[in-house]
N, C-alpha and C positions, 0 to 999 in steps of 0.2 A: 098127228104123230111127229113130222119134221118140226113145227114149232116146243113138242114139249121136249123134244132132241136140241134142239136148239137153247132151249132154258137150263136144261140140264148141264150142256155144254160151260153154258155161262155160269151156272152154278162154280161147278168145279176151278174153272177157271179163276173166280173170284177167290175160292178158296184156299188155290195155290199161290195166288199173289200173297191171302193173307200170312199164310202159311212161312210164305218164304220172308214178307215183312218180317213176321215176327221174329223168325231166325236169326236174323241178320242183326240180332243188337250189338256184338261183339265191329260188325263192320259200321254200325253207325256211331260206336262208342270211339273208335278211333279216326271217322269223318269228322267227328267234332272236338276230340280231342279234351273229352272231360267223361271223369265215368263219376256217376250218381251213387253214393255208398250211405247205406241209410246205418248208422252203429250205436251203442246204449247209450244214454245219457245216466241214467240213474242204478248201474252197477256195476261199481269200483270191484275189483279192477281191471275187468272189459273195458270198462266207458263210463267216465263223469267228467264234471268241470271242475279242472284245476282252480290254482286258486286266482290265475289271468284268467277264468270261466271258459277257458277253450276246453274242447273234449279232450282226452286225453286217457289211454289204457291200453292193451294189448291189442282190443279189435280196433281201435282207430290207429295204430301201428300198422296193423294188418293191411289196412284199408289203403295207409301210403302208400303199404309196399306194394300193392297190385298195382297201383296206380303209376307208381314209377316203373314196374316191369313191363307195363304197357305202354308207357313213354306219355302218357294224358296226365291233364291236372286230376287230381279228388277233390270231387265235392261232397263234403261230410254234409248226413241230415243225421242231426240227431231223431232218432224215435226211440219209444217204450215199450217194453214187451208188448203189451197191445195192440199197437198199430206198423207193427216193424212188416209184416206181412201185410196188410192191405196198402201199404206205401210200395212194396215190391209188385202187388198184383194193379195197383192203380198208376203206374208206371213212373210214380216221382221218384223213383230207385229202380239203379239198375242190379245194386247187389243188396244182398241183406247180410251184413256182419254185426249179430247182436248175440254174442251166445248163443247162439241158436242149434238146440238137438232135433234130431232126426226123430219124427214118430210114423207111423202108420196114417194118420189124420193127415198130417204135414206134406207128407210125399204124395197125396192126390192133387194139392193143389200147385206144389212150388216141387223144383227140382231140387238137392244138393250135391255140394262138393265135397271129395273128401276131407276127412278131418284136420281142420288147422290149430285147432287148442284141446290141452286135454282136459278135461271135468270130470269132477269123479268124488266120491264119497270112499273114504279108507281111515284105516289108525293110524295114526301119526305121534311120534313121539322124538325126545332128545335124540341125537345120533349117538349119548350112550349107551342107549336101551339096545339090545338085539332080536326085533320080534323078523319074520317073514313070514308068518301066516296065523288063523287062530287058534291054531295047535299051541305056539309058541306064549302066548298069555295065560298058561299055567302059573299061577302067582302073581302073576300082574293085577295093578286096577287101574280099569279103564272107565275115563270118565263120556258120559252119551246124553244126548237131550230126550229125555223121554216122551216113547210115542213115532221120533224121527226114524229114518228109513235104519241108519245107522245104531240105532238103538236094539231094532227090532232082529236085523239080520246077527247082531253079536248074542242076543238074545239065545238065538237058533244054532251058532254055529260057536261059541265059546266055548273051552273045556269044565267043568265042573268047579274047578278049585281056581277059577279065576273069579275076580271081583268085578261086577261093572253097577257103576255109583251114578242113579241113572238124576239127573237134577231139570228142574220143568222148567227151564230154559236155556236157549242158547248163552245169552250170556253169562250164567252161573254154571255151565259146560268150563267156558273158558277160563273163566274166574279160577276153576278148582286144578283146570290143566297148567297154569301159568305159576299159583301160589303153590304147588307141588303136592294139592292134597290127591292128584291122581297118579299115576305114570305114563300114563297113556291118552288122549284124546280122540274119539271117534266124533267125525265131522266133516264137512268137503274142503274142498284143496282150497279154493281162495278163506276161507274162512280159516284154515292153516296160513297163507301169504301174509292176511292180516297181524295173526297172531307174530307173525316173525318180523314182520317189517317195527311192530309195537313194541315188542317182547323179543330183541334179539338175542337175550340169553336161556331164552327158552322155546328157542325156534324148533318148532316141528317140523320132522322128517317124515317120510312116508314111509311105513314099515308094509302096509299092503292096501291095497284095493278091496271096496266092498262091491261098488257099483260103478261101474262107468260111463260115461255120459257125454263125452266129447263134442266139441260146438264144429258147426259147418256153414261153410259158406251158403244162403239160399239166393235161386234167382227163380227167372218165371221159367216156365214148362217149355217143352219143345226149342231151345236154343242151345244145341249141340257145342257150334263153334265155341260160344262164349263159357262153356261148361267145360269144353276141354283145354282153352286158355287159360283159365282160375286152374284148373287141376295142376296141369304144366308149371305152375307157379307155385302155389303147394306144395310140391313135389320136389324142385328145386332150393327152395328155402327151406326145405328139413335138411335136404341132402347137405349145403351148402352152412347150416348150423341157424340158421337167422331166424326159424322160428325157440329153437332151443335156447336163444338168446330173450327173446320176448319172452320166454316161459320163465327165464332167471329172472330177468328184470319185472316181470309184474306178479307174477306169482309165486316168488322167491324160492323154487324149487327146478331141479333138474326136467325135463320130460319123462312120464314114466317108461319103462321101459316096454318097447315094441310098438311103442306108438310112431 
């Protein structure tokens, strides 16, 4: 009996050492004075290589600026949707800033922050059009990729006497949004940034939201401090405009509203 009290003892014991290791990334990130930020390489304009092939987009913006609120260097890893999470759970990252949304899957294995960029799927059109919901595309035509998320919800929620010109590709979406054969464009917000940054005279605005999908900081489980660090800094960078300023500059639009 005292030896398996004794095992047990050490059980636990080990437990809590690990326990509190692991905690402590926030206090080992500033022992060293470098935090690990794993962000996209391959979509603009998150993250790709310029044309000096350095990363360069909103999350590696992001990823400075935590970096500098924390007073440490950033070490950018590029990863790919694929491995952006096993590089945060195999400890070569201490954050994961890759666009990354929040699921039901996601949140068993990795923690997140709240939202620091917004994503989202909505209509979008010239700022001379007046829509703010799908009530108000009575006579309008709006152009959709067929099949897409945004296709299907206009589909559902359109009025009658609206047109939607559905075409089997993204890029004959934008084609027909840019040459004026629609008035409107349903699609997601960067694939709008693109269109304006290309097409500044025919930059689309958001007239509303279909779906929303906003990206989060991920890191590993159970490390409280380093979770309420990153928030604190989120939190202050909205307040203070610096993320609404990344949201101009790379996705050439305002932040939506209440974000």
């Amino acid at each position: 009996m005292l030896f398996k009290r004794l095992m047990l003892a050490a059980a636990l014991a080990t437990a809590a050492v690990a326990t509190q290791a692991h905690a402590d990334a926030l206090d080992s990130i500033m022992k060293s004075k470098v935090i690990k930020i794993a962000v996209p390489q391959d979509f603009a304009p998150f993250g790709s290589a310029g044309l000096d092939l350095k990363p360069q987009g909103y999350d590696i913006d992001m990823a400075n600026l935590i970096g500098k609120e924390l007073g440490v260097k950033t070490e950018i890893i590029p990863v790919t949707s694929a491995n952006r999470i096993p590089y945060l759970q195999t400890n070569k990252a201490d954050l994961v800033i890759s666009s990354l949304g929040k699921n039901e899957e996601r949140e068993k294995v990795i923690d997140f922050s709240i939202a620091y960029a917004p994503f989202f799927s909505g209509v979008f059109g010239t700022k001379a059009i007046t829509v703010t919901s799908a009530a108000d595309l009575k006579g309008k035509t709006i152009g959709a990729t067929r099949g897409a998320i945004e296709e299907q919800a206009l589909t559902a929620s359109a009025p009658p006497d609206a047109t939607i010109k559905r075409f089997e590709d993204n890029n004959a979406t934008i084609a027909a949004f840019v040459s004026g054969q629609v008035d409107l464009i349903a699609t997601g917000n960067t694939v709008a940034a693109a269109i304006a940054e290309k097409v500044p005279t025919r930059a689309p605005t958001l007239k509303f939201v279909i779906k929303d999908s906003p990206c989060y900081v991920g890191l590993n489980k159970n490390e409280p401090a380093l979770l309420a660090k990153v928030n604190e800094i989120i939190t202050k960078a909205k307040a203070s405009g610096e993320i609404g300023k990344l949201s101009e500059k790379w996705l050439k639009a305002p932040l939506p509203p209440g974000f």
